[in-house]
N, C-alpha and C positions, 0 to 999 in steps of 0.2 A: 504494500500500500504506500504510498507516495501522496507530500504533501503539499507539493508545485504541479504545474500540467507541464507535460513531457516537454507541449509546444505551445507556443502564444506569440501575440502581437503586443504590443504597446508598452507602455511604461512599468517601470516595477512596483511596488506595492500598493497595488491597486486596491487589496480585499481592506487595508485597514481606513487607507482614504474613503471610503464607501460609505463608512460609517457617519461620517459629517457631513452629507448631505441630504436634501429633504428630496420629497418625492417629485418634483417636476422637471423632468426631461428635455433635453435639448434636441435639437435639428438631425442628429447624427447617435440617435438611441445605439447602435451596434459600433459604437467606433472601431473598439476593440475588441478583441476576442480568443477565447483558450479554450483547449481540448485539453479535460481528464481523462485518463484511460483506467479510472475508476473509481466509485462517488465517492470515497472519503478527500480526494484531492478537493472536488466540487463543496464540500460541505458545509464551510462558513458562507460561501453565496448563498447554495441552495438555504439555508436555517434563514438568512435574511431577506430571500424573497418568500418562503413559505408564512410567514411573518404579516407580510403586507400583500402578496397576490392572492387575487381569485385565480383556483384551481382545484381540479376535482384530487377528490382523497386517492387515487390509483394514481399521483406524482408525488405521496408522501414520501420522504427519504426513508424511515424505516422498511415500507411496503415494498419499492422497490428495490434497497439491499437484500431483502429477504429473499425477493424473485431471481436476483442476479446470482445471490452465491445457490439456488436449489436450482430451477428449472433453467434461468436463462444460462448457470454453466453446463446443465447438460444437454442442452438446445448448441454451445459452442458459439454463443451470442458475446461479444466483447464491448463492454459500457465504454461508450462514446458521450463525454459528457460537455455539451458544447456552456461556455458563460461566456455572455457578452455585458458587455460596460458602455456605458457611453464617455463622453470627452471629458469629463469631470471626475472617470473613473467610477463614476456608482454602478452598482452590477443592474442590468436594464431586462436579464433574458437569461434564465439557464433550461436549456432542453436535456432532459434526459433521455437520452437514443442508443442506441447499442448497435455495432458492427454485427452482421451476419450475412455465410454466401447463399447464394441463392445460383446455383449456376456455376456460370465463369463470371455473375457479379457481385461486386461488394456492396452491399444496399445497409443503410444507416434507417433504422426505425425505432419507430417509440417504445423503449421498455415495457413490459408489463406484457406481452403477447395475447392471448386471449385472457387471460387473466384479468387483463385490464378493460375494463367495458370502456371506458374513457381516454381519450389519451390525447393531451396537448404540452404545450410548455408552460412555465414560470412565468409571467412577466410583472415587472414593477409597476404599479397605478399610474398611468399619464403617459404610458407609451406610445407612440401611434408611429406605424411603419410604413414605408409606400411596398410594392411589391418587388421594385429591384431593391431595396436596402432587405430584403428578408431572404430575399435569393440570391447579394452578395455575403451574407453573415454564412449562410450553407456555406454558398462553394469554397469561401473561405475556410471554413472546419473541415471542409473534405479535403483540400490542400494539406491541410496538417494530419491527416493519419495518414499510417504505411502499413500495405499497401494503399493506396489513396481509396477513396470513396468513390462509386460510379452514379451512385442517387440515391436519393433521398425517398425514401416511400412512406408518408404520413397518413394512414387510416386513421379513421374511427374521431377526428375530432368533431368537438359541440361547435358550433357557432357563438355560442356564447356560454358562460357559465354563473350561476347566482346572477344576472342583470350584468354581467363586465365582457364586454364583446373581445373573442378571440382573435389577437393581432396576425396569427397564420391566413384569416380568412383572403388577406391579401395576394395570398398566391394562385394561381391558377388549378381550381379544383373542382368535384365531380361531389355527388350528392353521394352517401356513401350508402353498401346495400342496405342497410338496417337503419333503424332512428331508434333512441332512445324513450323510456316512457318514466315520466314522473308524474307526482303530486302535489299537490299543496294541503300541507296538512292545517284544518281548527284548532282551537282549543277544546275544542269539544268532541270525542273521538265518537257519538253516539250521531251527531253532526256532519261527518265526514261520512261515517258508515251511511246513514242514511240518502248520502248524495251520488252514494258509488252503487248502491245497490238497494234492489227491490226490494218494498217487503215480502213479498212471496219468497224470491231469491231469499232474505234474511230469516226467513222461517223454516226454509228448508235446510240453509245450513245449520239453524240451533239442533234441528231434527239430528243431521248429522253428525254434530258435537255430543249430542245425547246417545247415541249409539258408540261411539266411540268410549263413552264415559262407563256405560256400560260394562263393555270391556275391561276397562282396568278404568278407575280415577283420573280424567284429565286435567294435565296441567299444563303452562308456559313454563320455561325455565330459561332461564339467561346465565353463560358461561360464567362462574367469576372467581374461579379457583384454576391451577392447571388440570385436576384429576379428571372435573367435568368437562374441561375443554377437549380434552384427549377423548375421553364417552363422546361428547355430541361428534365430534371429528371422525372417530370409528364406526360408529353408524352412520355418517354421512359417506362413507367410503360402502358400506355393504351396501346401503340402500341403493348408491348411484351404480354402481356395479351391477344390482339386480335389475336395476330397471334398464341398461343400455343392452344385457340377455336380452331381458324381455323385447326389446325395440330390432333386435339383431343387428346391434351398432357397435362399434369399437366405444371402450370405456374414455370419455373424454378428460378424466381424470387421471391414468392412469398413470402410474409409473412412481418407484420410489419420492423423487426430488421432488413432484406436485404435494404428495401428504408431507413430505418435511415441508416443503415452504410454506402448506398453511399449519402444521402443526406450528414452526415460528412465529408466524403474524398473528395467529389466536393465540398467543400463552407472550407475547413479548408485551409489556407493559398491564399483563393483565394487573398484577399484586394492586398499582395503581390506579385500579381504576378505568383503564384507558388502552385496552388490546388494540393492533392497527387492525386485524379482524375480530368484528365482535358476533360471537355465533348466540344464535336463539333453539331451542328444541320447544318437544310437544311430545312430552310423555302421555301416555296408557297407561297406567300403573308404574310398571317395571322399566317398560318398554319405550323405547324413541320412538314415536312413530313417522316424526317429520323433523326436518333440518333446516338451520335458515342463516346463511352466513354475509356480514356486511360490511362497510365502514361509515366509519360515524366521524363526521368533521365538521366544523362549525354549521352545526344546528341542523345539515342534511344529512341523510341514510341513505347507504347507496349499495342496493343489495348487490351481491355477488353470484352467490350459488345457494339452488336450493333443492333438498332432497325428501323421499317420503316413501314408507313402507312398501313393498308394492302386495302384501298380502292382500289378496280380494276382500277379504269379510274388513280390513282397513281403507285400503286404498279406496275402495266406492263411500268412504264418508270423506273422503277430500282433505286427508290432514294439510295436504300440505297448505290451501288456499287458507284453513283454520287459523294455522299459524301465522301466517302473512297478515292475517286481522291482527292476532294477539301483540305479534308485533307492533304493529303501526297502533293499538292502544297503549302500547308501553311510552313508546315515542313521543304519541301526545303526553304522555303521562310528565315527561324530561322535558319538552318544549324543545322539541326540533320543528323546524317547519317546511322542511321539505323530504320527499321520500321518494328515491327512484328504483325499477328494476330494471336496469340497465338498457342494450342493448337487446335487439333479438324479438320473433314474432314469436307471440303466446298469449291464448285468451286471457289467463289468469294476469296478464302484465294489461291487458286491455281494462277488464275490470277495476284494476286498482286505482289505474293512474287516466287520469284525463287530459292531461298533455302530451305531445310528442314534441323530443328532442330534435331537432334536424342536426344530423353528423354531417360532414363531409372526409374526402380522401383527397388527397394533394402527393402530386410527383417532382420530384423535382432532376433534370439531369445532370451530372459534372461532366460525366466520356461521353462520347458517341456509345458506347456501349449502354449505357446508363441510360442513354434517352432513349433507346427503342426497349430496354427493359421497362422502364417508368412507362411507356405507350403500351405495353400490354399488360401490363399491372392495373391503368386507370379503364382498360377493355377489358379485362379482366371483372373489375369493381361492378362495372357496367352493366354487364352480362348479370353477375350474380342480383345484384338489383333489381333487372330486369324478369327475371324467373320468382325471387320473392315478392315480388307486385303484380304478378300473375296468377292469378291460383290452379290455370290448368298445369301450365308447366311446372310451380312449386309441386302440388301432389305429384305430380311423373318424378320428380327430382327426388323427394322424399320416399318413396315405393323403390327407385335402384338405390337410392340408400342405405333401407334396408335390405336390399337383396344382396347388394354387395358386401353390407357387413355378416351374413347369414353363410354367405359361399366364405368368407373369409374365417369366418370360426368355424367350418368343415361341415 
């Protein structure tokens, strides 16, 4: 670990001079600019813009150390951590993007891989970029690594985040296939329920909570020891297991480094109060029946992953959508006031949230190699968008999906 970037431009002590100035921005936000070749070099920037920017919790620096040392090193993904300053030396922009091939290219993207529903940069309040000052700051960090960078592939950003509009929007980009679904949560959680859902609809799941209860005793429970965090973690692992069988899909979970990475982020800061994932269950007695995993950052919930029994005499009471209530009563219970399920089509993310996010995807090229990659990557986006906003084609899509995962487990 290193506590210089390998390579930089501009003057020397930049991170201390940073600290005496306020937040309004000059003409030339990106003057300067540094590549860490891994986040603890970045660390005093990144603590000082997370401080003052809007940004979604999946660019928390814990969240993504956690990703880098489990999945993103055995993905062979290399943290590329661009910080820019402007003339005054105040830090203006730090992107957290990580090196990986794809090919014979070197393609620079946002940490956090699927894991991350969200994915943008840092930036300081009052920045405002034209498009060639954001697409000189790239090609500039692409000059600084070895072997160099061939582009830049930016999925999945918001347009904007909490009301602060996304200064990538600047770049030349494609609507991306999915859009995000959030809330706006009341104070009053009987208030909200009521706005999201019927009462018919609301009778019939108390119906379902009463069979369940049946069962064994239902309860909420919220992680807040490590013993319980490791239980809900472990049947979130059987259950999503049993249900990608049942789908005859490859386990989208699987692999050692995915459960180390989130057994880290659920159990790192728990003692305090403040896990960077904070997991919810939904016992039956004994038994988990549903899993519900998020992060929690100034005052939004932004679920992650969620899982649920798939026993029949369970599964047809809907633990999982159960819990997603009990949730979101806890939440108003804390006074967060927004709640999202990420990325991704599912009725149950319809029901909840009345909003849709608009994502987009942004390419950017440094080689000639790089620009006809970045051209079928944004055809690529396209396509896949194009099949999700279609439903004949989605169902064809989803039907060889599971055929092929079905031929593939024999």
């Amino acid at each position: 670990m290193t506590d210089a970037p390998r390579f930089a431009t501009g003057p020397t002590g930049l991170a201390a001079a940073s600290e005496s100035f306020g937040p309004i921005v000059g003409p030339r936000p990106f003057a300067h600019c540094a590549v860490f070749e891994d986040l603890a070099g970045a660390r005093d920037a990144w603590a000082e813009l997370e401080a003052l920017a809007v940004a979604s919790p999946y660019q928390n620096y814990r969240f993504l150390d956690a990703w880098v040392r489990t999945t993103g090193r055995a993905r062979r993904i290399e943290p590329m951590i661009v910080v820019a300053r402007d003339e005054a030396a105040r830090v203006t922009a730090v992107l957290p993007l990580g090196r990986l091939r794809r090919g014979p290219v070197w393609s620079a993207e946002f940490l956090g891989g699927r894991d991350a529903n969200f994915k943008m940069g840092l930036f300081r309040p009052g920045v405002e970029a034209s498009r060639e000052a954001v697409v000189d700051l790239l090609r500039r960090a692409a000059r600084m690594t070895r072997p160099r960078v061939d582009a830049f592939r930016l999925t999945g950003q918001p347009i904007s985040w909490e009301g602060a509009a996304n200064p990538m929007t600047a770049l030349p980009r494609r609507p991306s296939p999915s859009f995000g679904h959030k809330s706006a949560l009341s104070e009053d959680f009987d208030a909200w329920l009521a706005a999201h859902y019927s009462k018919d609809t609301q009778k019939k799941l108390r119906k379902k909570a009463r069979r369940l209860d049946e069962i064994g005793p239902l309860e909420p429970i919220l992680a807040k020891d490590e013993a319980s965090a490791r239980k809900i973690l472990a049947a979130f692992q059987r259950q999503k297991e049993a249900r990608m069988r049942a789908l005859g899909s490859a386990n989208a979970y699987e692999g050692p480094h995915t459960a180390r990475f989130f057994e880290i982020a659920a159990t790192q800061g728990l003692e305090q109060g403040a896990p960077t994932i904070e997991l919810h269950a939904l016992t039956s007695g004994e038994k988990i029946v549903a899993t519900f995993g998020g992060l929690a950052q100034n005052r939004r919930f932004s679920g992650m992953f969620i899982s649920f029994d798939t026993d029949p005499a369970i599964s047809r009471c809907s633990p999982g959508q159960l819990l997603i209530l009990e949730t979101v009563r806890d939440l108003v219970a804390r006074g967060f006031a927004t709640f999202d399920l990420g990325a991704g089509e599912a009725d149950y993310k319809d029901a909840c949230c009345e909003t849709e996010e608009p994502l987009f995807d942004a390419a950017v090229a440094v080689t000639p190699l790089g620009a006809a990659f970045g051209a079928a990557a944004m055809l690529n986006g396209r396509i896949k968008r194009w099949i999700k906003h279609t439903p004949w084609a989605w169902t064809l899509a989803e039907r060889l999906r599971r055929q092929t995962g079905r031929l593939r487990r024999g």
